[in-house]
Rosetta silent file (secondary structure, phi, psi, omega in degrees, C-alpha in Angstrom):
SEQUENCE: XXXXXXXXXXXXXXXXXXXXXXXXXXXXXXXXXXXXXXXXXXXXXXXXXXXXXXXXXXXXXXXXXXXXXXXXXXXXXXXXXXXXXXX
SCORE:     score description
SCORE:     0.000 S_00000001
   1 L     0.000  156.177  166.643   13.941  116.654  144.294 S_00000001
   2 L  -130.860  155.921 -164.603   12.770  119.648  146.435 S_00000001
   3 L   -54.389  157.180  175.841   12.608  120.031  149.923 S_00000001
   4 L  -155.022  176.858 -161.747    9.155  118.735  152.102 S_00000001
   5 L  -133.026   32.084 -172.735    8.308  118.843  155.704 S_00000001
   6 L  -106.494   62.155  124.774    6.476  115.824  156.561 S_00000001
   7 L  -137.268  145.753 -165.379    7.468  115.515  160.177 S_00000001
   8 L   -91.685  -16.599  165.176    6.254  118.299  162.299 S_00000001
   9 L   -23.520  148.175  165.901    8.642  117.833  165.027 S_00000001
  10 L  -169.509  162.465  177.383   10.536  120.329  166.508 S_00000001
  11 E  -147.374 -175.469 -159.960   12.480  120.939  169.922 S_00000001
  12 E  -115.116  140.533  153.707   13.976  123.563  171.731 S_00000001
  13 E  -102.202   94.731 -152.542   17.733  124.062  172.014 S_00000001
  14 L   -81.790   -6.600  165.170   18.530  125.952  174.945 S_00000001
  15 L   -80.740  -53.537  155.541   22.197  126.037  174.836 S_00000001
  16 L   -50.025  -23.200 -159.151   21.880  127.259  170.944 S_00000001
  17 L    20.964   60.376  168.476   18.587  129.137  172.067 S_00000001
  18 E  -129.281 -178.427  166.640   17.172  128.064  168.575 S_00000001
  19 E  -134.311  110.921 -170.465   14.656  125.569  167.563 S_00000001
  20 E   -77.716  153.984 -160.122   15.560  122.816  165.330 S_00000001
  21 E  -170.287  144.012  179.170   13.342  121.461  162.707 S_00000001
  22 E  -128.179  117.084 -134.938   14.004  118.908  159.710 S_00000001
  23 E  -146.606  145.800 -171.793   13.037  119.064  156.422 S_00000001
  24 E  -123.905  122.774  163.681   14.127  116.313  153.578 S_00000001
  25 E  -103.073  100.030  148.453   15.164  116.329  149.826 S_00000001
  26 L    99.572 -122.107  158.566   14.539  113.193  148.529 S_00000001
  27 L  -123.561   21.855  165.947   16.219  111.092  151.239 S_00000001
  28 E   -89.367  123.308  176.370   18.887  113.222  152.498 S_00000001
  29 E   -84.981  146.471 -156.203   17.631  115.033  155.998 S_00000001
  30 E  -130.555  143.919  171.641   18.191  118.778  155.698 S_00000001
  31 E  -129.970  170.156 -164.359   18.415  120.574  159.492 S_00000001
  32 E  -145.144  146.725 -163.647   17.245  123.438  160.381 S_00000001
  33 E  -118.749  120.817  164.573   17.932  126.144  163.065 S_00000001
  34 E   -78.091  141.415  162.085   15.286  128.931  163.990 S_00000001
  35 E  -117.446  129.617  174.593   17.045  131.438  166.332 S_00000001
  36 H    -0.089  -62.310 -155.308   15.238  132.380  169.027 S_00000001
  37 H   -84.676  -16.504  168.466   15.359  136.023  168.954 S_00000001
  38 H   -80.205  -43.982 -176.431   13.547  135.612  165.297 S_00000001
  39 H   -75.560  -15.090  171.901   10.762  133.704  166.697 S_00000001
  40 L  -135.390   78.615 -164.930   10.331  135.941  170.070 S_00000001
  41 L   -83.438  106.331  165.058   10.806  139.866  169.958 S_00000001
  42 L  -129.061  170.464  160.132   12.100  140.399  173.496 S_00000001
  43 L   -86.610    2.114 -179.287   14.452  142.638  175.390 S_00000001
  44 L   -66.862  174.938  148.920   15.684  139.239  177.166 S_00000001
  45 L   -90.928  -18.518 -162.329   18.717  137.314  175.952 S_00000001
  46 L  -137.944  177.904 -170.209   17.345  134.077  176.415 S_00000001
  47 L  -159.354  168.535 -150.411   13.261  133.547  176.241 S_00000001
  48 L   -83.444  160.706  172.367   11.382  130.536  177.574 S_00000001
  49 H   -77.523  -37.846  153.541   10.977  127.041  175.491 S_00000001
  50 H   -69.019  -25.229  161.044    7.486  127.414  175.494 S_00000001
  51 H   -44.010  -57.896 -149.659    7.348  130.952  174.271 S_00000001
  52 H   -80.339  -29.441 -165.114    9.923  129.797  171.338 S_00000001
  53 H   -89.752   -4.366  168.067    7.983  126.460  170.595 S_00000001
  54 H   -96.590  -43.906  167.061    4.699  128.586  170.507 S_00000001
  55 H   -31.253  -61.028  175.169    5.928  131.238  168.237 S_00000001
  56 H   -48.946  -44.730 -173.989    7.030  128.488  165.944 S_00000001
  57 H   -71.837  -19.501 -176.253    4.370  126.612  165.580 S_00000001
  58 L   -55.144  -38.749 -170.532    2.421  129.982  165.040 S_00000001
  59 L  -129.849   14.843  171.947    4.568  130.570  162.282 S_00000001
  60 L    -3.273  -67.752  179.773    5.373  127.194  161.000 S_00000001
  61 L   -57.994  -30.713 -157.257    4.209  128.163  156.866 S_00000001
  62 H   -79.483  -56.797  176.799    6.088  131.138  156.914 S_00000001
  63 H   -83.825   23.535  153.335    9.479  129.508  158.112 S_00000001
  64 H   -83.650  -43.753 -172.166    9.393  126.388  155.656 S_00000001
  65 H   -77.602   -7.650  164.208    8.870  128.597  153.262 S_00000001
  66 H   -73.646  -55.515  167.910   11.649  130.817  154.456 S_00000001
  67 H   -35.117  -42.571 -162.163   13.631  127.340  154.689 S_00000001
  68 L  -100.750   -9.425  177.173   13.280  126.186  151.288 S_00000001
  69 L   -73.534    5.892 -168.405   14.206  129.694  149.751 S_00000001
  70 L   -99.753  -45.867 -156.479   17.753  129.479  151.963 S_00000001
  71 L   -52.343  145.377  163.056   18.107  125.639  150.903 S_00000001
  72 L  -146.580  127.602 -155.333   20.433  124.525  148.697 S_00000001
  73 H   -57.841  -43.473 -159.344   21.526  121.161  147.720 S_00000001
  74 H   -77.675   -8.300 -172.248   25.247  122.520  147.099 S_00000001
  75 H  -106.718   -5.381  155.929   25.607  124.539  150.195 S_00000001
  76 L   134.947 -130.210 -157.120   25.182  121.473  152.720 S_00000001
  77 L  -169.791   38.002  165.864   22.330  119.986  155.031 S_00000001
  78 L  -155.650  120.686 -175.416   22.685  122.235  158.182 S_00000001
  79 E  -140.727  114.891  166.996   20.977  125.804  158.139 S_00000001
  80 E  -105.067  147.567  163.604   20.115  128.704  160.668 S_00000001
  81 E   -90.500  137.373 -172.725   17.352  130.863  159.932 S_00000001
  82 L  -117.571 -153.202 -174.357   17.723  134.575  161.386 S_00000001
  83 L   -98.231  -43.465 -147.289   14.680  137.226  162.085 S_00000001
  84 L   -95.660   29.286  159.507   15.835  138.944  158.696 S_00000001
  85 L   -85.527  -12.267  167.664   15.427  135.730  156.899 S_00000001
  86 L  -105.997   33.453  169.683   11.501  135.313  157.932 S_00000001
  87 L   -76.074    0.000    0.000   10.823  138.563  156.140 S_00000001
C-alpha cells in the first residue's frame, strides 16, 4: 500500500510547538509532526496557533509530499518533519 491523506485535519500542539497531521497506509494510521519553526520563519521561540495552522494549510501539498518521501513502513508510524525536510 502507499501512504494517502484523506482527512485534512490537523491541530496545533503547543507544548510540542508542532502540528500534527495523519496520513494512512492501508489501514494502519501513520502520524505526523510539522515543527513549528519549519512552518513559520520567526525570530520567536514559540509562534501563534493560527500563524502555524495557516502556514500549514498554505503548504499542505508540499508537506505530504515531504511526508511520504520520510515514510517508511519499517521505520514505525510516528514522524517529525523539520524545515530541512520541506526542501
Amino acid at each position: 500500500m502507499s501512504l494517502t491523506f484523506p482527512n485534512t485535519s490537523r491541530s496545533f500542539d503547543e507544548i510540542r510547538n508542532v502540528v500534527r497531521f495523519t496520513g494512512y497506509d492501508g489501514m494502519f494510521e501513520v502520524k505526523f509532526f510539522v515543527d513549528a519553526t519549519a512552518l513559520v520563519k520567526t525570530a520567536a521561540s514559540k509562534v501563534s496557533e493560527a500563524d502555524c495552522l495557516r502556514a500549514f494549510d498554505a503548504a499542505r501539498a508540499r508537506i505530504q509530499v515531504a511526508a511520504t518521501r520520510l515514510y517508511s513502513p519499517k521505520r514505525g508510524t510516528i514522524y517529525t518533519l523539520s524545515a530541512a525536510d520541506l526542501v
